[in-house]
C-alpha positions in Angstrom: -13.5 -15.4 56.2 -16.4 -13.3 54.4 -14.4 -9.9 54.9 -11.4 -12.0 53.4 -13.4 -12.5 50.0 -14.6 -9.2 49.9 -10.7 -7.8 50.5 -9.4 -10.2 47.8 -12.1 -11.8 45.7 -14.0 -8.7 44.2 -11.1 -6.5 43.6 -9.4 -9.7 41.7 -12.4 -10.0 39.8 -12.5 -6.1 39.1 -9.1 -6.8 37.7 -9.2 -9.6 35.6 -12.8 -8.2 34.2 -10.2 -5.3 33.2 -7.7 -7.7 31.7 -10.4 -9.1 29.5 -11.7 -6.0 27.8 -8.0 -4.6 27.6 -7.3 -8.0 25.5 -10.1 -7.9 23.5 -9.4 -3.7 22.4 -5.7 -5.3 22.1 -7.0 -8.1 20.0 -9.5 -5.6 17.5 -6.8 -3.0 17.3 -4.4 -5.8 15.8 -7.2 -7.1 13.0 -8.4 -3.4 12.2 -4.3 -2.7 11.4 -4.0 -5.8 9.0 -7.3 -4.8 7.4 -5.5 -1.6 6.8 -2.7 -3.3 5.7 -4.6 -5.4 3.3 -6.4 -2.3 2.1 -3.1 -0.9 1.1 -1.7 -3.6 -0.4 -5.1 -4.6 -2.7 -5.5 -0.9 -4.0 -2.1 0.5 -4.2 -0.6 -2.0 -6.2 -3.2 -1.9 -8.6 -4.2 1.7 -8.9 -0.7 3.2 -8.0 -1.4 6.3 -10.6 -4.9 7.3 -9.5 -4.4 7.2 -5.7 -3.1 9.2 -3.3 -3.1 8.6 0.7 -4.4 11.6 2.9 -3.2 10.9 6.2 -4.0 12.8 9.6 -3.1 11.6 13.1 -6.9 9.8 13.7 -7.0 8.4 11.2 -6.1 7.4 7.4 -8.2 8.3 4.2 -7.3 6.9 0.4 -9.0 8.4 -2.6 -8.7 7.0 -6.1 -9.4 9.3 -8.7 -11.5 8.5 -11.7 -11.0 10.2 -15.0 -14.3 10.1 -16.8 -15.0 12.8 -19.4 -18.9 12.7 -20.4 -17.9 13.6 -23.9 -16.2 10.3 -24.7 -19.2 8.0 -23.6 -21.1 6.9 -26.5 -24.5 6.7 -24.3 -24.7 10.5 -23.8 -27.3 11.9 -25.4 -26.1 15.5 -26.8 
């Protein structure tokens, strides 16, 4: 009976341990893509002249670009 448990019981545990941190890398790779989504959607619609979207295959980057010329603020001290 012992060798049974050892034959069945450790590799099933071995297995489901598996199929826990397989769902939980399923589950964080599902809310880190709607974040991304989110992202997208909050930024892009609002700053649709100023942004651009690098993409490479790791991973995506957005920049939005600032125009600020020193010589229109009335603060700088010439």
């Amino acid at each position: 009976m012992e060798k049974l448990v050892y034959l069945f019981g450790i590799p099933a545990l071995v297995m489901y341990g598996g199929y826990l941190i397989y769902k939980k890398n399923v589950a964080e790779a599902e809310s880190r893509a709607e974040r991304v989504i989110k992202t997208e959607e909050k930024y892009l619609t609002k700053h649709k002249e100023n942004i651009m979207k690098l993409q490479s295959f790791n991973k995506k980057v957005f920049a939005i670009g600032v125009y600020d010329d020193i010589l229109d603020d009335p603060d700088f001290v010439k």
